[in-house]
SEVEXDO-520944 format. One line per 2 residues: their letters; for each residue z negated, x negated, y of N, C-alpha, C. Coordinates in nm, 2 decimals. Layout:
% residues N
a> Z:X:Y:Z:X:Y:Z:X:Y  ...
END
This chain:
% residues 242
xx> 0.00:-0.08:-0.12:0.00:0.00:0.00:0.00:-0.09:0.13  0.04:-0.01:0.24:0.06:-0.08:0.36:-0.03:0.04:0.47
xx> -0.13:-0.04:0.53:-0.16:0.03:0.65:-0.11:0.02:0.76  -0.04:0.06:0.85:0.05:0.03:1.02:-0.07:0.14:1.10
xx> -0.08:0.03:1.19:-0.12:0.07:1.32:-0.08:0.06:1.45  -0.01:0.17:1.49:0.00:0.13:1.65:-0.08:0.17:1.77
xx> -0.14:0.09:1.79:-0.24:0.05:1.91:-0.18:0.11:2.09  -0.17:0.20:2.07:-0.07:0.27:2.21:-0.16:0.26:2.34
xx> -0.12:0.28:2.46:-0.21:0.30:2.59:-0.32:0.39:2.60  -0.31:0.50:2.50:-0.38:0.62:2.48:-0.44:0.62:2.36
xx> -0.36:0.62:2.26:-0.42:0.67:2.09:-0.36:0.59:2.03  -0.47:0.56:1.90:-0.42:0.47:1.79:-0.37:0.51:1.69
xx> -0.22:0.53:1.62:-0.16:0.62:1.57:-0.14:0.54:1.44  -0.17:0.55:1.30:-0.17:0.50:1.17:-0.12:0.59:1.04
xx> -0.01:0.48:0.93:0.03:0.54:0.86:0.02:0.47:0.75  -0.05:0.55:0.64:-0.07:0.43:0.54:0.07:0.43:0.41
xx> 0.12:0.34:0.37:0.24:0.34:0.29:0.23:0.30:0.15  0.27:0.37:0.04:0.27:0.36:-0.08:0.37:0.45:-0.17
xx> 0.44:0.43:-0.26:0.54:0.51:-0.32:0.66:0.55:-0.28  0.67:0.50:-0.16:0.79:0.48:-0.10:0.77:0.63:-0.01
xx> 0.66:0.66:0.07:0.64:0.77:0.13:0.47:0.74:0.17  0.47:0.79:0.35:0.38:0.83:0.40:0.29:0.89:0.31
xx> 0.15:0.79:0.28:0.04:0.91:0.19:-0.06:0.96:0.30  -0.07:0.89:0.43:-0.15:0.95:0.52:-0.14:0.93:0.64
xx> -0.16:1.02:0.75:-0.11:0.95:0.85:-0.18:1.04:0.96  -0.24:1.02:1.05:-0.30:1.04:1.19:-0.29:0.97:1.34
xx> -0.35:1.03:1.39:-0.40:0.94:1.54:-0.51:0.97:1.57  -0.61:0.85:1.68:-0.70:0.86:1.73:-0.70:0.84:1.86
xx> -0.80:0.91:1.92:-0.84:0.81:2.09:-0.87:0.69:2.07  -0.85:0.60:2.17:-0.95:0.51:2.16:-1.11:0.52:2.11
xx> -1.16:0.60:2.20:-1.30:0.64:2.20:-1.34:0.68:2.05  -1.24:0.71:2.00:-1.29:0.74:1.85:-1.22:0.64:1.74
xx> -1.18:0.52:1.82:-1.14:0.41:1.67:-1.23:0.45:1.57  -1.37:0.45:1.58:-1.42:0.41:1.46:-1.44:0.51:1.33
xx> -1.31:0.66:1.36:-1.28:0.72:1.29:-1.17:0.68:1.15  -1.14:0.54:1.20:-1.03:0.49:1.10:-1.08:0.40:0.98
xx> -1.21:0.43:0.96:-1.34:0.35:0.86:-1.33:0.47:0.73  -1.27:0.60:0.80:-1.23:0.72:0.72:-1.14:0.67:0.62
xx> -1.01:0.60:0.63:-0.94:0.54:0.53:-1.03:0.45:0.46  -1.11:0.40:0.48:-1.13:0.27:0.36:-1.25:0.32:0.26
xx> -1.29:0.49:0.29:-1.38:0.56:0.21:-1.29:0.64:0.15  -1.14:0.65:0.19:-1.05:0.76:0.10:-0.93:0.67:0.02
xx> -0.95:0.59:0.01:-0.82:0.50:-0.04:-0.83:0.36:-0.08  -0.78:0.29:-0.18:-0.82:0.18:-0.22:-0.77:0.03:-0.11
xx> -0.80:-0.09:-0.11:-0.80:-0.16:0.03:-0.60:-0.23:-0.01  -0.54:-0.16:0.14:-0.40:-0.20:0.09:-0.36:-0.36:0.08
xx> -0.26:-0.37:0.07:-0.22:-0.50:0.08:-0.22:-0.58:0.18  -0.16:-0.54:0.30:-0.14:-0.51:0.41:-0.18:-0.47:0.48
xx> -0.25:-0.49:0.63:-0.27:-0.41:0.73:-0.20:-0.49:0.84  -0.11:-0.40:0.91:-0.06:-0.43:1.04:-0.06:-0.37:1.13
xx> -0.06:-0.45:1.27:-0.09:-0.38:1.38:-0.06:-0.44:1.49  0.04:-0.33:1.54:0.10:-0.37:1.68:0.01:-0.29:1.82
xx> -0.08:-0.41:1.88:-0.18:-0.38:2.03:-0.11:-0.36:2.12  -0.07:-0.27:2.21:-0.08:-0.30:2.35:-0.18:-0.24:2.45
xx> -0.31:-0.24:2.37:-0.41:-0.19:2.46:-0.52:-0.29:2.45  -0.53:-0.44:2.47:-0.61:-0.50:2.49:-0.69:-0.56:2.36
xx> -0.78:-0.69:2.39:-0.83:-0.74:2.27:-0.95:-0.67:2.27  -1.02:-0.57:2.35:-1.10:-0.48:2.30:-1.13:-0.38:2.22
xx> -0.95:-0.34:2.23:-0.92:-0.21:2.13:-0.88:-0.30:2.00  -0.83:-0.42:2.00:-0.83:-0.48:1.84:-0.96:-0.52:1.80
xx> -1.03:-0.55:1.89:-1.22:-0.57:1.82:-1.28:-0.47:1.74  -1.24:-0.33:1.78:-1.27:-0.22:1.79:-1.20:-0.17:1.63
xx> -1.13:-0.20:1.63:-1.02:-0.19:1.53:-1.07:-0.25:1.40  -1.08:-0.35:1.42:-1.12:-0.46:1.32:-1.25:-0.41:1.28
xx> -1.34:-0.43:1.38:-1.48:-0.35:1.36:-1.49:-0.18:1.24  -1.40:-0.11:1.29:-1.37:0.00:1.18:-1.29:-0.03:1.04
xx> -1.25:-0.09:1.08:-1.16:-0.16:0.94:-1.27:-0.17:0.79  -1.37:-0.27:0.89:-1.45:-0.35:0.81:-1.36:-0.46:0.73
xx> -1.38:-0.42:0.58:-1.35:-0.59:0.49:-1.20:-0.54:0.49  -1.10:-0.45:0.52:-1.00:-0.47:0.53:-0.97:-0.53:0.62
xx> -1.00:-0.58:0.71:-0.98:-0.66:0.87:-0.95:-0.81:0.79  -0.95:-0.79:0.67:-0.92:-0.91:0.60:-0.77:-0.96:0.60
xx> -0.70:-0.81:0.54:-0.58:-0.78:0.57:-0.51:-0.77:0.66  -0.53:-0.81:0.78:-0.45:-0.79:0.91:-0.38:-0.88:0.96
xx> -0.25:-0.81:0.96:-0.16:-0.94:1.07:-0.11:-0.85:1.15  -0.17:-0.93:1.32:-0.10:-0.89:1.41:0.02:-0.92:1.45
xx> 0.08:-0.80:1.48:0.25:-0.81:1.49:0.27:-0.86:1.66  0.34:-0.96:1.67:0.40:-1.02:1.83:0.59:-0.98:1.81
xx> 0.60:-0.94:1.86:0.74:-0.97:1.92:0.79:-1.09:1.93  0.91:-1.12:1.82:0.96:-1.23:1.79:1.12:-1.24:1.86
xx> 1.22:-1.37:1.84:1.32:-1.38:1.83:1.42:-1.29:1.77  1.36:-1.24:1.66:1.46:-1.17:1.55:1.36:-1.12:1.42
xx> 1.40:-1.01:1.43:1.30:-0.95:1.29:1.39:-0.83:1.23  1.40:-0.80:1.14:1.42:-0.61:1.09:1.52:-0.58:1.11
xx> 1.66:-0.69:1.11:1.77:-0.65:1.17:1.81:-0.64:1.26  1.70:-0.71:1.39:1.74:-0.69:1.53:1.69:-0.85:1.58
xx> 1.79:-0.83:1.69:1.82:-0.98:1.75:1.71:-0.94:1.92  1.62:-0.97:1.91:1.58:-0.99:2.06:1.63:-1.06:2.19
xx> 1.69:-0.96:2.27:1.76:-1.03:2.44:1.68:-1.06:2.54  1.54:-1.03:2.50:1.48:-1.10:2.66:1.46:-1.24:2.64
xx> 1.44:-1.26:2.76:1.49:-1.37:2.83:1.36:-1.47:2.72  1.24:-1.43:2.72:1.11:-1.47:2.67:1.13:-1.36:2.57
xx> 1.13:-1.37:2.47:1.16:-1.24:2.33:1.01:-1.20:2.37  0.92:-1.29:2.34:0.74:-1.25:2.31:0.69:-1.17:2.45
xx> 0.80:-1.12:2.51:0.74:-1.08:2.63:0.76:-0.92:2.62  0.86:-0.86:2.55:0.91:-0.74:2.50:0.75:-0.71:2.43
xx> 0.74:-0.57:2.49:0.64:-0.53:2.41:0.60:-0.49:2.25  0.50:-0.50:2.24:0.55:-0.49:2.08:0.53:-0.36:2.01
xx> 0.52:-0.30:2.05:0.54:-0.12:2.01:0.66:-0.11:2.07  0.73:-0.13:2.16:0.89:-0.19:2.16:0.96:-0.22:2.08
xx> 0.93:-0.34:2.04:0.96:-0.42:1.92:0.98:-0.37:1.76  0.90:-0.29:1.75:0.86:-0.22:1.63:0.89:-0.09:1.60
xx> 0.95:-0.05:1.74:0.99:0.10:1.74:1.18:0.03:1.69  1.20:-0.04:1.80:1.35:-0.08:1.76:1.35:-0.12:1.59
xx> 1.27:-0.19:1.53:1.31:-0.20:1.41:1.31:-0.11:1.31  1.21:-0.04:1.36:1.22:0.13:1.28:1.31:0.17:1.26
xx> 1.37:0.18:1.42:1.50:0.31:1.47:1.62:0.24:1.36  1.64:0.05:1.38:1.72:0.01:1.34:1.72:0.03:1.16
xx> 1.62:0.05:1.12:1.59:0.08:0.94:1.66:0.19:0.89  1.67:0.31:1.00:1.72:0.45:1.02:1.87:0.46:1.03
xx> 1.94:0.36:1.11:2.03:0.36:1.15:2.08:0.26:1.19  2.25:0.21:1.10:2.29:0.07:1.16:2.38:0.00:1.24
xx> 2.38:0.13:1.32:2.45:0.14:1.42:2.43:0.13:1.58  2.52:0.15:1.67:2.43:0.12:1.81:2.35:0.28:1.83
xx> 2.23:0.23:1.89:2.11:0.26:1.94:2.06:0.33:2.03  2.05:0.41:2.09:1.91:0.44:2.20:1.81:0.46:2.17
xx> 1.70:0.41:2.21:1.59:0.45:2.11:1.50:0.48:2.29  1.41:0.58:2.25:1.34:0.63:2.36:1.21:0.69:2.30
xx> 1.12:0.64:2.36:0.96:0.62:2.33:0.93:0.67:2.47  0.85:0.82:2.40:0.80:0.92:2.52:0.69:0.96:2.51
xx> 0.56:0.86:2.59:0.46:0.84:2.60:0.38:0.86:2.71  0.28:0.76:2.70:0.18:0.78:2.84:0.31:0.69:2.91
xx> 0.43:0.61:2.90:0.53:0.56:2.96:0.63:0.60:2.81  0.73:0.60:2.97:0.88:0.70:2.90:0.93:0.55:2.86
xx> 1.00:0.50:2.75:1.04:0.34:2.76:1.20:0.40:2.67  1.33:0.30:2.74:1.48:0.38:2.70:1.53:0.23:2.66
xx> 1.53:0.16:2.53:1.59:0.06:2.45:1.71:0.10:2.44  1.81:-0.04:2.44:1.93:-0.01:2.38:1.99:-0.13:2.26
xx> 2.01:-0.08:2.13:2.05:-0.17:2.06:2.22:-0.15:2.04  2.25:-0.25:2.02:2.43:-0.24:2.01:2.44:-0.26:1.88
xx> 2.56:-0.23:1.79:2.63:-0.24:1.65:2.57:-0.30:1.57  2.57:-0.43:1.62:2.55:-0.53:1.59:2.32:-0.56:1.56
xx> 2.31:-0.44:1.57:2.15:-0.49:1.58:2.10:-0.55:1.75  2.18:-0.61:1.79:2.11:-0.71:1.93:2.06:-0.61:2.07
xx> 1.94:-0.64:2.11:1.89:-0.61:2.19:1.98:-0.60:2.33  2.02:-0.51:2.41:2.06:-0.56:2.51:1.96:-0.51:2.61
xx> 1.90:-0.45:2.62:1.75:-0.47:2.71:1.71:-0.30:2.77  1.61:-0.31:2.80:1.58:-0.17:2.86:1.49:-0.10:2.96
xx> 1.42:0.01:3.01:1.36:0.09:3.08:1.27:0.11:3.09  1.16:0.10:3.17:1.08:0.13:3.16:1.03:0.23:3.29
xx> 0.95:0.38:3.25:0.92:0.45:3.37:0.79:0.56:3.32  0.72:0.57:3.41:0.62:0.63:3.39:0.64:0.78:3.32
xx> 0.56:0.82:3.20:0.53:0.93:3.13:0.56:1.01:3.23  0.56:1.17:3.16:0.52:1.31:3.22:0.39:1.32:3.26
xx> 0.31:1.31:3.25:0.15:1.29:3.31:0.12:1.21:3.42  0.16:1.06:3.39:0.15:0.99:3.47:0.25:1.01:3.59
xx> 0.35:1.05:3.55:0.39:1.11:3.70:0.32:1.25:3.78  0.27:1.33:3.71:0.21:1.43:3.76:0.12:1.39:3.78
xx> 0.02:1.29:3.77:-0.11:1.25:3.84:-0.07:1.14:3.94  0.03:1.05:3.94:0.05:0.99:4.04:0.09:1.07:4.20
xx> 0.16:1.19:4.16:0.18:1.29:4.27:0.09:1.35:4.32  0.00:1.38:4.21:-0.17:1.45:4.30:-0.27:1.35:4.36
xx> -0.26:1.25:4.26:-0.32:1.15:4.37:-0.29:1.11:4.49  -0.18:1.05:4.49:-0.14:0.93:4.61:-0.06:1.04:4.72
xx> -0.11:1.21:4.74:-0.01:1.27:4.78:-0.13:1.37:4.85  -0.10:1.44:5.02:-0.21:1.51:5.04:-0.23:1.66:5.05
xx> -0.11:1.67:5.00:-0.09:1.86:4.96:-0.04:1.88:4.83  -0.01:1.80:4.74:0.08:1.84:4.63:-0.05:1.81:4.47
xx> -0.06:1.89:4.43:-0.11:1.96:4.31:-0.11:1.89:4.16  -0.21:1.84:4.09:-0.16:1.79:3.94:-0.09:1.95:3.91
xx> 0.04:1.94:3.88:0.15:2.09:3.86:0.10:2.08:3.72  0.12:2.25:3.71:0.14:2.29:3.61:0.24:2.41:3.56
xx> 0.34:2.36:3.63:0.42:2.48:3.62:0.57:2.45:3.51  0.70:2.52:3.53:0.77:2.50:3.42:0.88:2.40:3.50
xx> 1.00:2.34:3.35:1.06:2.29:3.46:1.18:2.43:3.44  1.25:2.40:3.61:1.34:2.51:3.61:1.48:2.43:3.70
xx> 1.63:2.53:3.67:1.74:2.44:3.75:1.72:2.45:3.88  1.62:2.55:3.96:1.62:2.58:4.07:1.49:2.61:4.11
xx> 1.43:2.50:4.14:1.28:2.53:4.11:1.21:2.61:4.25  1.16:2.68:4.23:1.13:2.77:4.39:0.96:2.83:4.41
xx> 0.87:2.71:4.31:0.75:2.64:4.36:0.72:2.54:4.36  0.59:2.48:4.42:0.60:2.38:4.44:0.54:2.35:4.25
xx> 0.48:2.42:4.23:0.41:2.32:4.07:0.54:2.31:3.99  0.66:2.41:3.99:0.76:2.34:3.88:0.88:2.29:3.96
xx> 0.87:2.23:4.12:0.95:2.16:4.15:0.88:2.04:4.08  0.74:2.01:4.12:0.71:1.90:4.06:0.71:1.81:3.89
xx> 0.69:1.95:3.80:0.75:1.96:3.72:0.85:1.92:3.63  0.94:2.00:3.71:1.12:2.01:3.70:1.14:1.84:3.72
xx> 1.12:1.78:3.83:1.14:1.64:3.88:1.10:1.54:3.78  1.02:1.54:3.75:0.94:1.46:3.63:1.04:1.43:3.52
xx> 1.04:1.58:3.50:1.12:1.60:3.36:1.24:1.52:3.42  1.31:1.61:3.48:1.47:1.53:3.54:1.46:1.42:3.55
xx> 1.36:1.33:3.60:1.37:1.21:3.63:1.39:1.10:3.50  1.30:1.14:3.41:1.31:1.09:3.25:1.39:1.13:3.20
xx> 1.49:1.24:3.15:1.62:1.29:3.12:1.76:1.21:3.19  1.74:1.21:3.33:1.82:1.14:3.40:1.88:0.95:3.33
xx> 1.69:0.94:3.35:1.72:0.74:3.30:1.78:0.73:3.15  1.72:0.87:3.06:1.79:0.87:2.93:1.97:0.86:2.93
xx> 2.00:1.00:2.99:2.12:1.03:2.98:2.22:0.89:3.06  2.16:0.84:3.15:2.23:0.73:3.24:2.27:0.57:3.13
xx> 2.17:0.57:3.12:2.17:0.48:2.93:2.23:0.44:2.84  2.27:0.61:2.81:2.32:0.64:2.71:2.48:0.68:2.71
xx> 2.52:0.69:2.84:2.67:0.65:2.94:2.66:0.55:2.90  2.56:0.38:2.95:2.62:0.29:2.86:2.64:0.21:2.76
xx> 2.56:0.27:2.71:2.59:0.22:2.55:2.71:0.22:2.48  2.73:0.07:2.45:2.88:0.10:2.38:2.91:0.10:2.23
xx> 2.96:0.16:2.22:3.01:0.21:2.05:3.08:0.39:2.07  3.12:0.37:1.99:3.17:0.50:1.97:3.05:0.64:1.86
xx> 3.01:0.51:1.72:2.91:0.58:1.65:2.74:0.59:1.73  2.73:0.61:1.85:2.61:0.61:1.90:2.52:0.72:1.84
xx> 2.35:0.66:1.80:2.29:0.75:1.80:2.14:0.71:1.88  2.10:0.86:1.93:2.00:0.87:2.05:1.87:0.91:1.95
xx> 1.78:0.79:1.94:1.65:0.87:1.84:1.54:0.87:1.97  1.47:0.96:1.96:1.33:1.01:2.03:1.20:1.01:2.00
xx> 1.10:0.95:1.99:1.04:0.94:1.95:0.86:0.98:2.04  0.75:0.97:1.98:0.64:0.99:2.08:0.57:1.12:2.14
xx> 0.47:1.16:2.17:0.39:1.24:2.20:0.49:1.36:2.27  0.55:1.33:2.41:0.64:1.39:2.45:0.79:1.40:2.40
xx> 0.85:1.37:2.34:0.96:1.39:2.27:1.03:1.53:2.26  0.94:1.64:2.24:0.94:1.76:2.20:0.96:1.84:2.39
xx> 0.91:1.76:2.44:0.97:1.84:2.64:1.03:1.76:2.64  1.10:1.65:2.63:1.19:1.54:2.68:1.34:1.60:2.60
xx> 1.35:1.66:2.44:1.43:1.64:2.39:1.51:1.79:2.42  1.49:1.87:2.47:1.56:2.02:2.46:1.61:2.04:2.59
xx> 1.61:1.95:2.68:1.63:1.90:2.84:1.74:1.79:2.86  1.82:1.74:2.74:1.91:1.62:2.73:2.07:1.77:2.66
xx> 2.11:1.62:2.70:2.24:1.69:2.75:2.31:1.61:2.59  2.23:1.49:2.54:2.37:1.44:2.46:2.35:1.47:2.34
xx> 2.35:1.42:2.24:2.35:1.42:2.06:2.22:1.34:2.09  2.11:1.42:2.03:1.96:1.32:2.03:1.87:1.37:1.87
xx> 1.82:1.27:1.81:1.71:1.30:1.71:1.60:1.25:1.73  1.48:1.38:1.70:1.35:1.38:1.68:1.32:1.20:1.58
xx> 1.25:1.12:1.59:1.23:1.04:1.52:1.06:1.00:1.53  0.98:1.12:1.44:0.86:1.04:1.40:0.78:0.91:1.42
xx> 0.70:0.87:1.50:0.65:0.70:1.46:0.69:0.62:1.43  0.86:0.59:1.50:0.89:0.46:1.48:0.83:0.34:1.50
xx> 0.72:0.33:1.58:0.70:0.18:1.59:0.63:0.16:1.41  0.51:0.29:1.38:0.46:0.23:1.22:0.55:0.20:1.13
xx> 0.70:0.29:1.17:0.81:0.25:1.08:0.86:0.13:1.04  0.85:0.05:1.20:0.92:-0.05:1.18:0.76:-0.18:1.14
xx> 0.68:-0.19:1.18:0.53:-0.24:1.08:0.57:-0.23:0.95  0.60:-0.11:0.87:0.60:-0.12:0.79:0.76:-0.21:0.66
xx> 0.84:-0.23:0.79:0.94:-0.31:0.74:0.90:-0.46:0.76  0.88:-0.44:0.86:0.83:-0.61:0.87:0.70:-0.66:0.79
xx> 0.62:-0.56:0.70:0.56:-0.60:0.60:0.66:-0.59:0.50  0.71:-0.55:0.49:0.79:-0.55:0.34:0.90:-0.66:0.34
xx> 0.93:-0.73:0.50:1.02:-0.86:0.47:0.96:-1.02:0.51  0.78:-1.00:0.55:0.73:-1.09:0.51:0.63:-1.07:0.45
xx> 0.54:-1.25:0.45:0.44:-1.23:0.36:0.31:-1.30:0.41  0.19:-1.28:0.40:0.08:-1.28:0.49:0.10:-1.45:0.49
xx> 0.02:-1.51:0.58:0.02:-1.66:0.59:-0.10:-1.68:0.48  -0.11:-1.75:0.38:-0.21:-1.85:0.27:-0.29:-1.92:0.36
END
């Protein structure tokens, strides 16, 4: 078995792997890592534990701490050169995030062809892979939340909205709304004009996926937890360090 953890801005989302199929799989708050001590009372200790952070070495303390003696098992995943069929284009590969990283190898396990891959989170993030697997680089822009709290904040009449989005919005809560949305649909669909290939596919993934995805205009798929997806490839094409 393989445990994948991704360590997100918000929640720590885990899938444990055996039989060639998800046997379990959740998410946590932060505040409740130490709910994931639940696996090692329901399941024998996998082979593997991996785990891609991008919330700090507190939340991997935290982690490890819940683990207990599986914390034995852990390799943290960094963003490399090249992993899972995909060639890394930043300039510094290890600089690409690595729920990034892991989501592209996912998408690319799914599909071996060119790419959009869009992770719709506490941040909206719009990857592009070409044919060929290679990175040619991507977007990054604040969630649906985080835009709606940046607008009540930093703003001295305008409302955390809670309204719908609409083509013609004629209040203020689902102008603000509507905009959000549009603004993340926008960077998608703009993207996705350039990506070149003819066999293009658009996978979606993440919390918001489900308001992001029925608001796009092109050919898009629902894609479950890619980043555990792709953890779980890059355990199955290396092997722990001795």
């Amino acid at each position: 078995m393989i445990l994948c953890l991704d360590s997100g801005n918000s929640r720590i989302k885990f899938g444990l792997w055996g039989d060639g199929r998800w046997l379990d799989e959740g998410a946590l708050d932060h505040a409740d890592c130490a709910g994931l001590a639940r696996l090692t009372a329901d399941w024998p200790m996998p082979a593997r534990v991996m785990l891609a952070n991008v919330a700090g070495t507190e939340a991997e303390q935290a982690i490890r701490q819940a683990l207990g003696t599986w914390s034995t098992k852990l390799t943290v995943v960094t963003s490399t050169a090249a992993a899972g069929g995909v060639r890394n284009g930043y300039r510094n590969p290890g600089q690409l995030g690595v729920d990034r990283w892991c989501a592209l190898i996912g998408a690319r396990s799914l599909h071996p062809g060119a790419l959009l891959v869009v992770m719709a989170g506490t941040a909206t993030t719009v990857d592009s892979l070409d044919a060929s697997g290679c990175f040619l680089g991507g977007l990054i822009l604040p969630g649906q939340q985080l835009m709606l709290s940046a607008l009540a904040r930093n703003t001295a009449a305008l409302p955390f909205a809670k309204g719908q989005r609409q083509d013609w919005p004629q209040s203020t809560d689902d102008a603000i709304v509507s905009g959000a949305i549009e603004a993340q649909v926008g960077a998608i669909e703009r993207a996705w004009a350039r990506l070149p290939g003819t066999e293009r596919v658009c996978l979606i993934s993440g919390g918001n996926a489900g308001l992001l995805i029925k608001h796009l205009v092109m050919p898009v798929q629902q894609a479950d937890n890619l980043p555990l997806l792709g953890l779980k490839v890059l355990a199955e094409e290396t092997r722990p360090e001795s």
